[in-house]
C-alpha distance (Angstrom), angle and dihedral (degrees) to the residues before:
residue distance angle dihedral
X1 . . .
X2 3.62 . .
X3 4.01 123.7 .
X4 3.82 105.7 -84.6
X5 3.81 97.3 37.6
X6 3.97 86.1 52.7
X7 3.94 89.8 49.7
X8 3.79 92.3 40.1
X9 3.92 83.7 57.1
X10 3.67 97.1 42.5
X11 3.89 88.2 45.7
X12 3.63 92.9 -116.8
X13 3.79 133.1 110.8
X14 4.35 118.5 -111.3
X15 3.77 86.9 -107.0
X16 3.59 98.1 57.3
X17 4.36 89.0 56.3
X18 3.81 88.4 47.4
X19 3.94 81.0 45.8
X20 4.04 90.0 59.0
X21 3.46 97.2 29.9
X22 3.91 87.3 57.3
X23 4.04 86.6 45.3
X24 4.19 91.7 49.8
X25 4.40 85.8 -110.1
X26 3.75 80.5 124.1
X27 3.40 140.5 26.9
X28 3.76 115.3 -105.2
X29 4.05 110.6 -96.5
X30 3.66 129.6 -105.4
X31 4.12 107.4 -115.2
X32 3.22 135.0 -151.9
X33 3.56 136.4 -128.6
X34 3.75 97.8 -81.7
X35 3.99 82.5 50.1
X36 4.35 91.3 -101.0
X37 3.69 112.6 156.1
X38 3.90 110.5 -120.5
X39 3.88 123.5 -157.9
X40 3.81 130.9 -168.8
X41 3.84 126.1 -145.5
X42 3.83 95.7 -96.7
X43 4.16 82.0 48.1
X44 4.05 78.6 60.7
X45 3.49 95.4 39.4
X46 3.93 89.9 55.7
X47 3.89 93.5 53.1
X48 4.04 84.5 52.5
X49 3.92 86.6 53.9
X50 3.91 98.5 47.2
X51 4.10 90.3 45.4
X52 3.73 94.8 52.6
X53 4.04 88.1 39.2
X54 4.37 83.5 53.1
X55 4.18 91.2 38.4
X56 3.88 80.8 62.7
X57 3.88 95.4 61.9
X58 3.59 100.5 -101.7
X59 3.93 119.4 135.6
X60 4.00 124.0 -115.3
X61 3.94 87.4 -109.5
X62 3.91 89.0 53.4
X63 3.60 88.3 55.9
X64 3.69 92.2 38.2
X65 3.75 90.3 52.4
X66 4.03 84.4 55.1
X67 4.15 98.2 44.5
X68 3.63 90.9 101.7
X69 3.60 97.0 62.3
X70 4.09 101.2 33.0
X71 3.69 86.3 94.9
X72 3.49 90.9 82.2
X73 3.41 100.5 66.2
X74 3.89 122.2 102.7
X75 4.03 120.5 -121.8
X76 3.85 121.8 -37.0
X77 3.80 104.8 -38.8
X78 3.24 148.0 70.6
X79 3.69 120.8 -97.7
X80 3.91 120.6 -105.4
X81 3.67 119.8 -106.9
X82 3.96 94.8 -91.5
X83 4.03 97.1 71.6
X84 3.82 107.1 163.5
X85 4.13 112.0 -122.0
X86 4.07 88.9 -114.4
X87 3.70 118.3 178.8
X88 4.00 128.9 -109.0
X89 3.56 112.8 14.2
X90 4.13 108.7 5.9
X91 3.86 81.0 52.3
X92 3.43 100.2 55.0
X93 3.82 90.6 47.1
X94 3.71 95.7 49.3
X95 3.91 92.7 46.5
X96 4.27 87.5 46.0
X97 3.86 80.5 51.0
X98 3.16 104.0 57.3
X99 3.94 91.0 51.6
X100 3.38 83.8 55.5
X101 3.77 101.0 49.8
X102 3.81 87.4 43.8
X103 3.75 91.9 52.3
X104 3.51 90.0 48.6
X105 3.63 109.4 41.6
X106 4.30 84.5 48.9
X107 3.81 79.0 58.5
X108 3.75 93.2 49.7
X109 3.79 99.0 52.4
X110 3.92 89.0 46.9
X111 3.45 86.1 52.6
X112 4.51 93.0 49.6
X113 3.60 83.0 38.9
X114 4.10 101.1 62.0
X115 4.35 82.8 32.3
X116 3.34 92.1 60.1
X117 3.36 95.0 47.7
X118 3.36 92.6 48.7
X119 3.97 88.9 52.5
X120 3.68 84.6 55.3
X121 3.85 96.6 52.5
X122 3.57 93.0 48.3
X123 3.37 100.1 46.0
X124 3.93 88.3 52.9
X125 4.03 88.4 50.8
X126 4.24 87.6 53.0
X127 3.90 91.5 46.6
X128 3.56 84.9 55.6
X129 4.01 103.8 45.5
X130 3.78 79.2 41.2
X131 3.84 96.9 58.4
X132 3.86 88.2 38.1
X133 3.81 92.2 56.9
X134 3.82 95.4 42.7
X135 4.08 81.6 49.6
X136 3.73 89.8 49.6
X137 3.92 92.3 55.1
């Protein structure tokens, strides 16, 4: 299938896939004679992957870091939370995973860590313009 009716069935838009293809999320697509891209279903079912892998927070270079390995995965989804340990492949994913998650969730409570803070600032500078209005009253 040619670019925009893979991206219309991936529910994505052409320049997104030339987007990962550029970024080594997907493999770069066969062409035809008049230079086309073409992409097969599991092409489509790839892009599915990496979108529901970025809807979870993670960055294009944590998914990039992982494109070796996302052939393993079955169909169009994500696995559930009760993914055997296999051997060869699914292994290697699941360990390169977990890096990843580790990475990111490291980055996530740096990230609640200086919000919060900044809650805590801000909520000291509204006490104060509070108590100076009420004082100006």
């Amino acid at each position: 299938m040619r670019i925009g009716d893979a991206a219309a069935a991936a529910g994505t838009t052409p320049r997104t896939l030339r987007f990962y293809e550029q970024r080594g999320l997907l493999d770069p697509a066969p062409r035809t004679a008049t230079g086309q891209r073409t992409y097969r279903p599991r092409d489509v079912a790839r892009v599915r992957i990496i979108r529901q892998l970025l809807a979870l927070g993670l960055t294009v270079a944590d998914v990039a870091s992982m494109a070796a390995h996302l052939h393993v995965v079955e169909g169009d989804s994500l696995p559930g939370s009760a993914v055997p340990f296999e051997p060869g492949g699914r292994a290697d994913l699941l360990r390169q995973a977990g890096r990843v998650a580790a990475h990111r969730l490291a980055a996530l409570d740096a990230q609640i860590s200086r919000l919060s803070a900044f809650r805590d600032d801000l909520a000291a500078c509204h006490a104060h313009f509070e108590a100076l209005d009420s004082a100006a009253r």
